[in-house]
Residue, then its C-alpha position, 0 to 999 in steps of 0.5 A: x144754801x150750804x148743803x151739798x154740792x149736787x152734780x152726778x148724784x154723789x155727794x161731794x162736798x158742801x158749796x161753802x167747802x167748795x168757795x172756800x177752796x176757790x178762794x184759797x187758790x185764788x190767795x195761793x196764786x196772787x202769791x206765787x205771783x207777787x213772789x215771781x215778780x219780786x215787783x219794787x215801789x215806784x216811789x223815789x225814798x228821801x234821805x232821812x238826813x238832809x230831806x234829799x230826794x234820793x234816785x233808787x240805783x234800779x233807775x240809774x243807767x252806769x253807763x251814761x253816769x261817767x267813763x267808768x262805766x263804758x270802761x266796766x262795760x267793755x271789760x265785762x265783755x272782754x272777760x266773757x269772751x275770754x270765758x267763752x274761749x277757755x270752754x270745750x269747743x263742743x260748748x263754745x260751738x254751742x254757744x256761738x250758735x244759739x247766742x251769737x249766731x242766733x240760731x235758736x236750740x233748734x238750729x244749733x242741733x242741726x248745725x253738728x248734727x246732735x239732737x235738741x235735748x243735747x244742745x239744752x244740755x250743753x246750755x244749760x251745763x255752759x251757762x252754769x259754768x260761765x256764771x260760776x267763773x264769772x261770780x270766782x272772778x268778781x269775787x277775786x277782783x273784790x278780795x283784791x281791792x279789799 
């Protein structure tokens, strides 16, 4: 049973090796897919201290807790506008037009003209930054309040 593989007349290999390697990639990819994932546990952990069921943050919506968060949402996306206003107008344009505009990359590469791996380009280049500047003033503000 564990002789070697026949196929097209050559020797390659024994089925053992052959069903070992299945099941490696088998593991190999269960892996890749639980570390994609990063799935958490459903089940609601209890404070040691008090017995205390304990609402993991994931679950809980900031926005309906208080007026504190309505307001963090709305200065949130004030911020990112005014972001967006202090981009190139090549990228702000490009930005109006796949996000705001909807367009999608295609559309936004007819609109001016310029070709579809242009305006990837520009996206992926604008959300970088647009992160970086959202991260430094995060960063600020907690410096600030420290």
């Amino acid at each position: 049973m564990c002789g070697p593989v026949r196929g097209s007349g050559k020797d390659r290999g024994s089925v053992k090796g052959w069903l070992y390697r299945i099941a490696t990639n088998l593991a190999l990819n269960h892996l890749r897919t639980v570390r994609r994932r990063r799935e958490q546990a459903l089940e609601i952990p209890t404070s040691d201290d008090n017995d205390e069921i304990t609402t993991p943050v994931w679950m809980i919506d900031a926005d309906a807790v208080d007026a504190q968060g309505q307001l963090g949402k709305a200065g949130s996306a004030q911020l990112l506008q005014q972001l967006i206003k202090e981009l190139p107008e090549d990228k702000r344009e490009v930005i109006r037009l796949v996000h705001e505009s909807e367009t999608g990359v295609r559309g936004a590469a007819e609109v001016p003209g310029i070709p579809e791996g242009t305006v990837k380009s520009r996206l992926h280049y604008t959300m970088k930054q647009l992160t970086k500047a959202w991260y430094d003033h995060q960063n600020n503000l907690n410096d600030l309040q420290s």
